[in-house]
N, C-alpha and C positions, 0 to 999 in steps of 0.2 A: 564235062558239064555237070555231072550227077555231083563229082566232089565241088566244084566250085559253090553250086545250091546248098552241100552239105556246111561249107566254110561262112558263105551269107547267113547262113542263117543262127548255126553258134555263136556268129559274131551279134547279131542283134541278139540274143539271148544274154551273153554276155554284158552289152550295152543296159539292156533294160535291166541286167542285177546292177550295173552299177550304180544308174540312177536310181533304183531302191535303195541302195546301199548311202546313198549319198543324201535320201529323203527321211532317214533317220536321222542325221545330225547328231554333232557332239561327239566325246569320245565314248569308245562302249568299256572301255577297262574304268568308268566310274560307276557308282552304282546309281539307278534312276531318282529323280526328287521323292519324298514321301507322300506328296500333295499328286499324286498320280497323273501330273500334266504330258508326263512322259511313257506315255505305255501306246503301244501300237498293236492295231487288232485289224481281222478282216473276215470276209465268209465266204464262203464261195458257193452257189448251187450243187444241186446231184449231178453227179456225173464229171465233176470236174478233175477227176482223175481218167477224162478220156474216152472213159468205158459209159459211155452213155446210150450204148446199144442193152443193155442189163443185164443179165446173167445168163442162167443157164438152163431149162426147161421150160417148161410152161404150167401156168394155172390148171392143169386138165387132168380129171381122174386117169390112172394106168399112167401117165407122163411125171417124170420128174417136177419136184416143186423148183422154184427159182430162188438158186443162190447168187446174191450179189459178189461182187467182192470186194475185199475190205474198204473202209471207208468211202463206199458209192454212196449213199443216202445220209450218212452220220449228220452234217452240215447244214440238211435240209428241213430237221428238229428244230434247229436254231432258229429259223425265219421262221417256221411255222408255231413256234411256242411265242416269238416276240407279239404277237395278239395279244395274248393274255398277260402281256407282264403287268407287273402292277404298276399303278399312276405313280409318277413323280420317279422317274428311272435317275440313278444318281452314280455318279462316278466312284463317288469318296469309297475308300475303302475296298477298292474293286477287284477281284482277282478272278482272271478269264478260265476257263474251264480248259484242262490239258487235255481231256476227250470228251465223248458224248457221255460217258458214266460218269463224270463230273458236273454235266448240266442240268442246270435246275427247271420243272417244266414252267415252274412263274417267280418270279424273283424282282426286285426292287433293282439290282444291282446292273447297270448299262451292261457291262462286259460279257456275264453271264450268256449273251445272244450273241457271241464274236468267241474269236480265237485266238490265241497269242501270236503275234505277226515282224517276232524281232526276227535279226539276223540269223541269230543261234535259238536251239530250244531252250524250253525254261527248262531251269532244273529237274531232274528227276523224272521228264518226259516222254525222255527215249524210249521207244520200242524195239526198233533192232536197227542192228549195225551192219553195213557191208562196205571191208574195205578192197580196195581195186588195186590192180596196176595198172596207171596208165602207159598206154604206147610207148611212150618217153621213159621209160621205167620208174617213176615216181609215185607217189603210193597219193590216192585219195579215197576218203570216207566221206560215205553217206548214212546220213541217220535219219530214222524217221522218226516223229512224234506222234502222239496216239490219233492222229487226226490224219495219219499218212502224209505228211510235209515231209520234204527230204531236207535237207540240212548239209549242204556240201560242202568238204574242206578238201584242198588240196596242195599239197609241195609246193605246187608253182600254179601259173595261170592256164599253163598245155593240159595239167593233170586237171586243175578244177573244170576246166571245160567237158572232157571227158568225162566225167562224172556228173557236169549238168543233161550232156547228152545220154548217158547209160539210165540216169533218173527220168528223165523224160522219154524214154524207151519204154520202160517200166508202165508209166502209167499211161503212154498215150499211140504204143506201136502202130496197134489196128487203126488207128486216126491215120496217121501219116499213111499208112500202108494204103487203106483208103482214100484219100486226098490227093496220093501220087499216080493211082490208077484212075482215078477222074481226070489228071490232068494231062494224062498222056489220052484220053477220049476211052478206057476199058471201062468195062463194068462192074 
C-alpha cells in the first residue's frame, strides 16, 4: 500500500512537470525573441521549501537566535519590495534576478519582483551540484540555482523521477513525515 501511494504520487509529480514542460512551448535549443514576449518567471512565499515550521532557536536571551535555512524567506523580499516599485513597471529590457543579492529593493523593471522560471537555470546560476545513482544504475543530476530551485536531469525517465523524489525529500521530508502521521490519526 505504502509503495503503491509512493508510485501515485511520483506519477502525478511527473504528470504536472510535463504539463509545465509543455506550458513553455516551442523549442528550447532556439534562443528566446529579443522583444522579451518569451521569458517565464514565478514567486513563491516563505517557506516554500517545506520548512515552514522556521529554524532553529528562539528570540529569547540565554537561547539560541533563529537560523532559517537557506532560501526560507529570500522570496518573500520580492512581494514585499513590489509596493514600492516605481509607476509604470515595464518588461522591455528585463532581466530577472538569479538570487536575492541580485534584487533591486525599487526598480521600474516587471521581473526584478519574479524569478527565472525556465526548464533549465539561466546561465551562470548554479550553486551546487549533486549527482545521484539512480536505483536503475543511471546517473541524475540535480542543480540548484541561487534561489534553491532544483534542476533535474536524468539518463532516462526511472533516474529523473528519482531525483524529482530525492529533491523533494530535500526540501519538504518533515512535511510528508508530518502529513503521513496525521493520516494514519498520530500525532
Amino acid at each position: 500500500m505504502h509503495s503503491t501511494a509512493r508510485r501515485v504520487f511520483l506519477m502525478g509529480c511527473a504528470s504536472t512537470l510535463l504539463a509545465l514542460a509543455g506550458c513553455q512551448g516551442g523549442r528550447t535549443d532556439q534562443p528566446a525573441p529579443a522583444d522579451g514576449n518569451s521569458i517565464f518567471l514565478n514567486i513563491a512565499p516563505a517557506g516554500s521549501n517545506g520548512n515552514s515550521a522556521g529554524g532553529v532557536g528562539a528570540p529569547v536571551p540565554g537561547v539560541p537566535t533563529l537560523v532559517f535555512p537557506d532560501n526560507y524567506r529570500d522570496q518573500l523580499d520580492l512581494y514585499g519590495n513590489l509596493a514600492y516599485a516605481q509607476e509604470g513597471l515595464s518588461a522591455q529590457g528585463c532581466v530577472a534576478p538569479n538570487s536575492i543579492d541580485e534584487h533591486q529593493a525599487s526598480s521600474n523593471q516587471a521581473c526584478n519582483y519574479f524569478k527565472p522560471a525556465g526548464l533549465r537555470p539561466q546561465p551562470g546560476s548554479v550553486v551546487s551540484t549533486l549527482e545521484l545513482t539512480a536505483p536503475n544504475g543511471k546517473t541524475v543530476t540535480i542543480e540548484r540555482d541561487g534561489w534553491g530551485v532544483p534542476y533535474i536531469l536524468g539518463e532516462d525517465r526511472s533516474s529523473a523521477q528519482y531525483g524529482l523524489g530525492y529533491a523533494s525529500a530535500q526540501d519538504r521530508l518533515w512535511l510528508w513525515d508530518l502529513l503521513r502521521d496525521v493520516g494514519r490519526g498520530q500525532a
